[in-house]
PyMOL commands that place a pseudoatom at each C-alpha (Angstrom):
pseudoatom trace, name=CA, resn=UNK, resi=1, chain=A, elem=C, hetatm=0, pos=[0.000, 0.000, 0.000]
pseudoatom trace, name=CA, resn=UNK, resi=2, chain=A, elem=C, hetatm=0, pos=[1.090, 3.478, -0.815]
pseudoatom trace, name=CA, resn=UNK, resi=3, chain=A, elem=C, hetatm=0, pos=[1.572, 6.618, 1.530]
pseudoatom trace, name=CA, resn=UNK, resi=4, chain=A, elem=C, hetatm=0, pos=[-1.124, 8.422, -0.260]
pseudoatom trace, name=CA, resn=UNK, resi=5, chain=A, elem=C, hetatm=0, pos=[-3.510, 5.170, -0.084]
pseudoatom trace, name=CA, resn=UNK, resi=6, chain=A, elem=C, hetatm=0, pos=[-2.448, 4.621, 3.450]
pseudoatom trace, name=CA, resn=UNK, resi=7, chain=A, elem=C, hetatm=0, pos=[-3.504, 8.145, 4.164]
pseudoatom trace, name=CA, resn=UNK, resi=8, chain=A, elem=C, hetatm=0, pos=[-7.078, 7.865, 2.726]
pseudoatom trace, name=CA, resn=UNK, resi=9, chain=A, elem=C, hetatm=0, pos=[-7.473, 4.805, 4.801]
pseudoatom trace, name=CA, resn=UNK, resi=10, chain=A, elem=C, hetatm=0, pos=[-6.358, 5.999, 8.053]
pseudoatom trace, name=CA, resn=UNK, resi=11, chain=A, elem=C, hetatm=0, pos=[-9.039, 8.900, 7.344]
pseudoatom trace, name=CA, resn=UNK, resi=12, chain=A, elem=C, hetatm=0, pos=[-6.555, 11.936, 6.958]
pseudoatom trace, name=CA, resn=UNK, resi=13, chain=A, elem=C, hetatm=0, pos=[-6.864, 14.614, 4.936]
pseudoatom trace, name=CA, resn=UNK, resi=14, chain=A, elem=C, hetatm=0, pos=[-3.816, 17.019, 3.766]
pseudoatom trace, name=CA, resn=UNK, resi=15, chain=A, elem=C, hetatm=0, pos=[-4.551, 20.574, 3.556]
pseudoatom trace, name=CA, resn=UNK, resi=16, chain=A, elem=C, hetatm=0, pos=[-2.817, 23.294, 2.074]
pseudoatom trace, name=CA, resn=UNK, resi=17, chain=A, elem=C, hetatm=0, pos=[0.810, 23.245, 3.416]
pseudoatom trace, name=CA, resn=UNK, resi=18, chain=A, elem=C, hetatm=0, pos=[1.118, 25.743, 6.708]
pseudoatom trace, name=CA, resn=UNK, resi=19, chain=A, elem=C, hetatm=0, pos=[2.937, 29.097, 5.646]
pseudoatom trace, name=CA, resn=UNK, resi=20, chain=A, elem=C, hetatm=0, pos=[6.003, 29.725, 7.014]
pseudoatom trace, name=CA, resn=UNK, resi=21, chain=A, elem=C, hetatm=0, pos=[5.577, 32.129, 10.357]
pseudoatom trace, name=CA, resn=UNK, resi=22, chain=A, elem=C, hetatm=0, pos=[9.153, 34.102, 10.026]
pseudoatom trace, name=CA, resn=UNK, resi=23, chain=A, elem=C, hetatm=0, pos=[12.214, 34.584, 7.649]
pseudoatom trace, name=CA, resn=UNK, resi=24, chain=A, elem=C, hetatm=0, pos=[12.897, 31.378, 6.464]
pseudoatom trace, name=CA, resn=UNK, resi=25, chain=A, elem=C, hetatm=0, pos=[11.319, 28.181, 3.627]
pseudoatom trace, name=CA, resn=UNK, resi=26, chain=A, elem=C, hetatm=0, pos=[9.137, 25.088, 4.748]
pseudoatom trace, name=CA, resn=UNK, resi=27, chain=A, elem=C, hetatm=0, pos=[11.441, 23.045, 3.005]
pseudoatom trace, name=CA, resn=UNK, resi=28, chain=A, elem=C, hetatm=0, pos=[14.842, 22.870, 1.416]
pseudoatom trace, name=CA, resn=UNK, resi=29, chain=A, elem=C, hetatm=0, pos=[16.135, 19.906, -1.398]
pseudoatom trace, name=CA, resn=UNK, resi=30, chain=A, elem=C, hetatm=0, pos=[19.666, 19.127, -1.225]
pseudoatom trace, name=CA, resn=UNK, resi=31, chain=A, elem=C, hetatm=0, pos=[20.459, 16.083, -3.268]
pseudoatom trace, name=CA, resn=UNK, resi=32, chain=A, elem=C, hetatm=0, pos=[17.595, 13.171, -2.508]
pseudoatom trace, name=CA, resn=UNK, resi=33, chain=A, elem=C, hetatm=0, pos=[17.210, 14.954, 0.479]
pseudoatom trace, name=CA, resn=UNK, resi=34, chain=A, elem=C, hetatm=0, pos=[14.315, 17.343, 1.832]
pseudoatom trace, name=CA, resn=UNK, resi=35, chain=A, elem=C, hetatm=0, pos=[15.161, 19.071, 5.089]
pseudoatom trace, name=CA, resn=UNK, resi=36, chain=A, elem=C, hetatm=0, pos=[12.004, 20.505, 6.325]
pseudoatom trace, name=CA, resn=UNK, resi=37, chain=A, elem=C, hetatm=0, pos=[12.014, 23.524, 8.982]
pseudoatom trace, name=CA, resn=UNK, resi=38, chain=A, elem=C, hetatm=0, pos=[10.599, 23.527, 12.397]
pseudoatom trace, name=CA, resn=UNK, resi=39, chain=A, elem=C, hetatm=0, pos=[6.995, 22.929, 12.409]
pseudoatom trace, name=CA, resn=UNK, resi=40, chain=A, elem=C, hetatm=0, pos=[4.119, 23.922, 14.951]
pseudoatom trace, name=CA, resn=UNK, resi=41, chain=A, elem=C, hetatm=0, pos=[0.644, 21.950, 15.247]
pseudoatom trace, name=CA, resn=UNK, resi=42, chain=A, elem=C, hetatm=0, pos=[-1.328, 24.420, 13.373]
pseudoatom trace, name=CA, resn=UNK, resi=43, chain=A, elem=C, hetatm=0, pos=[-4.517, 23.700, 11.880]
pseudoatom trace, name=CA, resn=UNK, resi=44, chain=A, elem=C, hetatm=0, pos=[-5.912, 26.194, 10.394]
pseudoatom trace, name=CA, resn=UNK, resi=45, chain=A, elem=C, hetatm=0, pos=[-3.287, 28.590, 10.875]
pseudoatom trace, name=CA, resn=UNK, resi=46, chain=A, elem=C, hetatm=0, pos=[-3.857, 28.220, 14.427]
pseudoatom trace, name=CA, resn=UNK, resi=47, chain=A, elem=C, hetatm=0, pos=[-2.293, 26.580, 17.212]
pseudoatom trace, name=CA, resn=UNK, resi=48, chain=A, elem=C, hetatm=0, pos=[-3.943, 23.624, 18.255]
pseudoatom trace, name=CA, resn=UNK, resi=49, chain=A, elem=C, hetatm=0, pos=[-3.328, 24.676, 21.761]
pseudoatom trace, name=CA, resn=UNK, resi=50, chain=A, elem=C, hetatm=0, pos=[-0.557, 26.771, 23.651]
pseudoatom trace, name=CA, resn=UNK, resi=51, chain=A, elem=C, hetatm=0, pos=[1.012, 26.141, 26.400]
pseudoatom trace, name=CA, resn=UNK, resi=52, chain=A, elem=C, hetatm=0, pos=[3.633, 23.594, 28.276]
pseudoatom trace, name=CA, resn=UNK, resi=53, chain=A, elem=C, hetatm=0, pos=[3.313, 20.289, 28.501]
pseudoatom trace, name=CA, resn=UNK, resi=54, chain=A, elem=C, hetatm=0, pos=[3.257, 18.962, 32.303]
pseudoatom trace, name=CA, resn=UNK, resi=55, chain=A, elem=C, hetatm=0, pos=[0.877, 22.120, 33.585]
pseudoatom trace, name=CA, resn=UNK, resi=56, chain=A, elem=C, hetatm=0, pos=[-1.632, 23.380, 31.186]
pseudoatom trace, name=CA, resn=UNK, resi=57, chain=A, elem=C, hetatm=0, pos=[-1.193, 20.702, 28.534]
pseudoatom trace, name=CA, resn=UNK, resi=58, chain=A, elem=C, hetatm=0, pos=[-1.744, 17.181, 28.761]
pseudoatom trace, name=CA, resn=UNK, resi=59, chain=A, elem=C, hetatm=0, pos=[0.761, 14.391, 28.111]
pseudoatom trace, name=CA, resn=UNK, resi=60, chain=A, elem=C, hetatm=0, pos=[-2.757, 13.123, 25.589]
pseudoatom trace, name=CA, resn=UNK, resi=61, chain=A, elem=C, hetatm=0, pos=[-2.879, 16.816, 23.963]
pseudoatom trace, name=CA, resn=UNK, resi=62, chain=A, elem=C, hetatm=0, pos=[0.577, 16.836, 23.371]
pseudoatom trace, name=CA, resn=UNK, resi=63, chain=A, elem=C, hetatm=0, pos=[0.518, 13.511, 21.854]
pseudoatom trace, name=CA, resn=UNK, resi=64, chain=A, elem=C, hetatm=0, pos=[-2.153, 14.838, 19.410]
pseudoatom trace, name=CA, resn=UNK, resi=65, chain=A, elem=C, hetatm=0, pos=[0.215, 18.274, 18.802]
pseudoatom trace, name=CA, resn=UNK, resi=66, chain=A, elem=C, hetatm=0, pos=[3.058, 16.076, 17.785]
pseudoatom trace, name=CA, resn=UNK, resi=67, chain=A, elem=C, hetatm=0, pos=[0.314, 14.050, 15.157]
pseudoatom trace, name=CA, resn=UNK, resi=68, chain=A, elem=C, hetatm=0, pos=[-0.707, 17.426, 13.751]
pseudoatom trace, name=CA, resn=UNK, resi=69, chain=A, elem=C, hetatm=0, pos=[3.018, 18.493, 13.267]
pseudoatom trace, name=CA, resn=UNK, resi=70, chain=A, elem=C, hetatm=0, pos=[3.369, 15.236, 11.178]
pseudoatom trace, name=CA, resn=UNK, resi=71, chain=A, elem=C, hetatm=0, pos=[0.195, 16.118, 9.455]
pseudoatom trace, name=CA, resn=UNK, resi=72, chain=A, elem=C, hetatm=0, pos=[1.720, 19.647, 8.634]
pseudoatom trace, name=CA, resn=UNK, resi=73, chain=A, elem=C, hetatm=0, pos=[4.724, 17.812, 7.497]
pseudoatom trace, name=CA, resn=UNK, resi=74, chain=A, elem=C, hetatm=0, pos=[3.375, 15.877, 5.228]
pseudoatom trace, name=CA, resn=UNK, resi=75, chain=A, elem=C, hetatm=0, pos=[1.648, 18.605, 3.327]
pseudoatom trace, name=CA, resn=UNK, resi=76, chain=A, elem=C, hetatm=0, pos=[4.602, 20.412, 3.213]
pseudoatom trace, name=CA, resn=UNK, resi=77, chain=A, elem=C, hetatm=0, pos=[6.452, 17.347, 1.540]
pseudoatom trace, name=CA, resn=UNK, resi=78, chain=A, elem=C, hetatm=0, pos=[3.301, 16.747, -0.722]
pseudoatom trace, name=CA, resn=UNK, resi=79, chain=A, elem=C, hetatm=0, pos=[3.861, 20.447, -2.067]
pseudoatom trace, name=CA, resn=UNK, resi=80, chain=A, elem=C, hetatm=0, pos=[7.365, 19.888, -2.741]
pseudoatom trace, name=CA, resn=UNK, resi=81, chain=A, elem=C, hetatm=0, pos=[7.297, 16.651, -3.800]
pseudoatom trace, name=CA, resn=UNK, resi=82, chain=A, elem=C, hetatm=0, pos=[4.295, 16.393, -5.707]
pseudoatom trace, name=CA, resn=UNK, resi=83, chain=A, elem=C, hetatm=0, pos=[3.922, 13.219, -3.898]
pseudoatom trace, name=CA, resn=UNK, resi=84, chain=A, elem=C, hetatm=0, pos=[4.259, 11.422, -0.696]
pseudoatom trace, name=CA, resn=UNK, resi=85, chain=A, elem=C, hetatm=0, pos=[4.858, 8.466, -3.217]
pseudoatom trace, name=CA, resn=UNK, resi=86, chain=A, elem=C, hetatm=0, pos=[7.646, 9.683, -3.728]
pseudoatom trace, name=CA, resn=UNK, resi=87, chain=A, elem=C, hetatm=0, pos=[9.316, 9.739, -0.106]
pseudoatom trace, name=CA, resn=UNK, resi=88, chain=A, elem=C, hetatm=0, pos=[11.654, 6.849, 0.307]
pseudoatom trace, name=CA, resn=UNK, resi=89, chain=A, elem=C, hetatm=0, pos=[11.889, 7.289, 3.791]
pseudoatom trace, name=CA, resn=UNK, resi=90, chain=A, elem=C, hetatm=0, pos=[12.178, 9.262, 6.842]
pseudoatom trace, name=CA, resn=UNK, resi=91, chain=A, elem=C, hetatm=0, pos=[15.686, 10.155, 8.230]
pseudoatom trace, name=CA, resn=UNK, resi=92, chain=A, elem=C, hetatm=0, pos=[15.191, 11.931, 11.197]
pseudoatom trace, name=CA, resn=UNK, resi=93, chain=A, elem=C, hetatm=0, pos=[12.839, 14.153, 13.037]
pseudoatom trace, name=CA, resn=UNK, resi=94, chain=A, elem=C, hetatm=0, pos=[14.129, 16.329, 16.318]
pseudoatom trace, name=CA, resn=UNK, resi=95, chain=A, elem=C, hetatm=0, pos=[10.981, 16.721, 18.738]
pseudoatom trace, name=CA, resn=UNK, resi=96, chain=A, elem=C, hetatm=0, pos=[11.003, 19.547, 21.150]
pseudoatom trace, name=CA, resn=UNK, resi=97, chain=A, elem=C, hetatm=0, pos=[8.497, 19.634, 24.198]
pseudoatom trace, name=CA, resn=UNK, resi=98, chain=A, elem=C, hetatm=0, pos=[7.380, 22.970, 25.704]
pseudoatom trace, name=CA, resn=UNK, resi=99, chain=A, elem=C, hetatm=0, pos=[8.072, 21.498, 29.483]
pseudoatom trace, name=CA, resn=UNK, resi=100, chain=A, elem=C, hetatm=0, pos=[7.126, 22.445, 32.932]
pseudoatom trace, name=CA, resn=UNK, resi=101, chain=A, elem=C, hetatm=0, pos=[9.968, 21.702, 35.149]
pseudoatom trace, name=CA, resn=UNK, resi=102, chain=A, elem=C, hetatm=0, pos=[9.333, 18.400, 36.535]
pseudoatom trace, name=CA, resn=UNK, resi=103, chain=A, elem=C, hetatm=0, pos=[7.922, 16.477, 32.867]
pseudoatom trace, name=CA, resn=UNK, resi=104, chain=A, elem=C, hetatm=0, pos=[10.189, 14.245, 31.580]
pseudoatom trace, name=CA, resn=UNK, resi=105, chain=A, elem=C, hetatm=0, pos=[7.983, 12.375, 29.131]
pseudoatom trace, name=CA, resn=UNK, resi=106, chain=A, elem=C, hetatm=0, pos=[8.668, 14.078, 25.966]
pseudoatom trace, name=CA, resn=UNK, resi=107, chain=A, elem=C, hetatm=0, pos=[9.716, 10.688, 24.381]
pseudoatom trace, name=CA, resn=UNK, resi=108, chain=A, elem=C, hetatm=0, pos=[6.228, 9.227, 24.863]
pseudoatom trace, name=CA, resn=UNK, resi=109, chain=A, elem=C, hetatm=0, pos=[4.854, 13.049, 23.384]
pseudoatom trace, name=CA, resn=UNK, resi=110, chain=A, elem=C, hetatm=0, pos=[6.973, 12.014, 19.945]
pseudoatom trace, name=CA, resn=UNK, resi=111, chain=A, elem=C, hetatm=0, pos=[5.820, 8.664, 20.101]
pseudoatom trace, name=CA, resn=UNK, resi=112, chain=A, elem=C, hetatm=0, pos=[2.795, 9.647, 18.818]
pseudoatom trace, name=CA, resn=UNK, resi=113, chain=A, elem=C, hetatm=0, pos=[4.638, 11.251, 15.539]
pseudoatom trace, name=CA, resn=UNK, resi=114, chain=A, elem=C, hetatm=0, pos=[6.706, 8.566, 14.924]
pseudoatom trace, name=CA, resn=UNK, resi=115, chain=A, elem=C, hetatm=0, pos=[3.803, 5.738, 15.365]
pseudoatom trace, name=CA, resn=UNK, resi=116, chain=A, elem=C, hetatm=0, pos=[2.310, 7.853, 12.786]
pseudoatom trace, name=CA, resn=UNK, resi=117, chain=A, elem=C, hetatm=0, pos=[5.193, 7.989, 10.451]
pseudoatom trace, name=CA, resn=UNK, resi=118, chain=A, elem=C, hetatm=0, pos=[5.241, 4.418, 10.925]
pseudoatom trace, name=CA, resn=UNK, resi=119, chain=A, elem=C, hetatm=0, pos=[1.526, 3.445, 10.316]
pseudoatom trace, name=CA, resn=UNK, resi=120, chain=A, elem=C, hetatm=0, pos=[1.534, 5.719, 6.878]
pseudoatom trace, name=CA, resn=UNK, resi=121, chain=A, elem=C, hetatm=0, pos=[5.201, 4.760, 5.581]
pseudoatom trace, name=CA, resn=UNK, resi=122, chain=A, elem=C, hetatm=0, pos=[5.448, 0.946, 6.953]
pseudoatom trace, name=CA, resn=UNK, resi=123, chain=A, elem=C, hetatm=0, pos=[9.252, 0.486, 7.491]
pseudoatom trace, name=CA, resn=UNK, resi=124, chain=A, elem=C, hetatm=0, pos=[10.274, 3.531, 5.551]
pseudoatom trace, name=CA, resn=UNK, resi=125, chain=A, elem=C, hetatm=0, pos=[8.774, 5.692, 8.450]
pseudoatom trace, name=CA, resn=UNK, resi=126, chain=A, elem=C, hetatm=0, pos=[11.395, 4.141, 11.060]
pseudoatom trace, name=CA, resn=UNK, resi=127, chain=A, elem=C, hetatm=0, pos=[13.739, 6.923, 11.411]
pseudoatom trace, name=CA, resn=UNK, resi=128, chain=A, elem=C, hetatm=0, pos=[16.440, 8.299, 14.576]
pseudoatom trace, name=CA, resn=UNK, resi=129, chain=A, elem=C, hetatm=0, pos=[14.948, 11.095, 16.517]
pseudoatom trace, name=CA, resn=UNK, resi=130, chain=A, elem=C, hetatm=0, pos=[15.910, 13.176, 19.672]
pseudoatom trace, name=CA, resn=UNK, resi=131, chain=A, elem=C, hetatm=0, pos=[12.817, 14.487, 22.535]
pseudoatom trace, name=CA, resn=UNK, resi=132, chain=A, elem=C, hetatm=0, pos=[13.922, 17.629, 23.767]
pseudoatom trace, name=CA, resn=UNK, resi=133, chain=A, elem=C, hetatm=0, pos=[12.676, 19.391, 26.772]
pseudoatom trace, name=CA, resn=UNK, resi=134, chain=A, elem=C, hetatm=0, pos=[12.749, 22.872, 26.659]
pseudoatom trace, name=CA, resn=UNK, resi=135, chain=A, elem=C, hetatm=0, pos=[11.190, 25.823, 28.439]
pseudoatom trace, name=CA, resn=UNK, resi=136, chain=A, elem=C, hetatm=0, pos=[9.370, 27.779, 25.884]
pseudoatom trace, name=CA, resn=UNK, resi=137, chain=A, elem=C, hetatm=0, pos=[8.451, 27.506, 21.949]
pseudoatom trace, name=CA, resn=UNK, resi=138, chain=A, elem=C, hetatm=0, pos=[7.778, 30.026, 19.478]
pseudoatom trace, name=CA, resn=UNK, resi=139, chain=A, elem=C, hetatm=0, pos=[3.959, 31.110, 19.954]
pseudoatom trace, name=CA, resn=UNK, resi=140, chain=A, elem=C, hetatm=0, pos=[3.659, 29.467, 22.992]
pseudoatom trace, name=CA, resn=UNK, resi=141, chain=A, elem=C, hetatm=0, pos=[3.392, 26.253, 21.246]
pseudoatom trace, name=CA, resn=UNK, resi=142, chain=A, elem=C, hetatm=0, pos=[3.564, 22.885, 23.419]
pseudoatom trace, name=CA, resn=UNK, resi=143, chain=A, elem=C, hetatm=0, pos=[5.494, 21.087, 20.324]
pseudoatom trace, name=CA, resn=UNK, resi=144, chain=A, elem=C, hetatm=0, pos=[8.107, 21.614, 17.273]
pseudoatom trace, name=CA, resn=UNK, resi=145, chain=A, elem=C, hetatm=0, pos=[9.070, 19.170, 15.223]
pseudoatom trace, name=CA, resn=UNK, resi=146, chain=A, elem=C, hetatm=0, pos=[11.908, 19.366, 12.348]
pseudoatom trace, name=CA, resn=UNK, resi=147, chain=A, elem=C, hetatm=0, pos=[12.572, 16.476, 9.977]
pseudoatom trace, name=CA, resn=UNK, resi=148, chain=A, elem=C, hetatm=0, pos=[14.399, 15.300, 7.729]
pseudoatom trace, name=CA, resn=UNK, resi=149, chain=A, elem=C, hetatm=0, pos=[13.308, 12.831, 4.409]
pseudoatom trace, name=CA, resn=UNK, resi=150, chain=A, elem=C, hetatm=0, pos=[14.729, 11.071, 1.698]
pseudoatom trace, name=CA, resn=UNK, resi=151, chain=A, elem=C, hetatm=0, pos=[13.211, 11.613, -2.117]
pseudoatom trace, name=CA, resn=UNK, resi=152, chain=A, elem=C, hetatm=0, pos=[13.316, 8.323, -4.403]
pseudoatom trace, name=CA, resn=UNK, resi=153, chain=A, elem=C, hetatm=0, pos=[15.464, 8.847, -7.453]
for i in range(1, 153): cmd.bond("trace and resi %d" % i, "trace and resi %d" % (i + 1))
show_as sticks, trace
zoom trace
């Protein structure tokens, strides 16, 4: 099964790739490779949700952030790619988890993107990753995800 038919079956929907929210591109190509910025769990060009994970946010909500970001991703990809066909794999993705002080679950928060990567790419969605805690994110947001993904020839 492909990405795109694994997508219609799991019931998701890409929208329009988010817009970038300061001085930089979505996505840049070097070789095979597509290095895709930071991205926030915006739908809608909304946040989901603000806040840090551990007081206001849930260990659940942030589990359904870091699915969003993936989400986001993947529309960005789409746009570049013309395809999530074809993606030969992930790479890597760095997670980073808006934190109160005591939370140290931020590798179960980018479970949930990585289950996902899994479920829609089969083995080609296994990638390396690091969870990050840190203090604050850019709008307040309780997760940022950056990745990285191979192209087929």
């Amino acid at each position: 099964m492909t990405p795109e038919e694994r997508l219609k079956e799991l019931g998701i929907e890409l929208t329009e790739a988010p817009k970038p929210l300061g001085s930089y591109v979505p996505c840049v190509r070097s070789g095979n490779l597509l290095f895709l910025s930071g991205i926030l769990p915006l739908r809608n060009g909304k946040l989901t949700r603000t806040g840090r994970v551990g007081e206001s946010v849930t260990l659940q909500q942030a589990q359904e952030d870091a699915k969003q970001t993936v989400i986001n991703a993947l529309s960005i990809l789409k746009s570049h790619a013309g395809s999530l066909n074809k993606i030969s794999r992930c790479i890597k993705l760095n997670g980073y988890v808006a934190s109160a002080p005591d939370f140290t679950e931020q590798p179960k928060v980018l479970n949930a993107a990585s289950d996902l990567l899994f479920e829609i790419f089969g083995d080609a969605g296994k990638h390396a990753r690091a969870a990050v805690g840190v203090y604050v994110l850019p709008l307040n947001s309780p997760v940022e995800i950056d990745f990285i993904f191979e192209t087929k020839s």
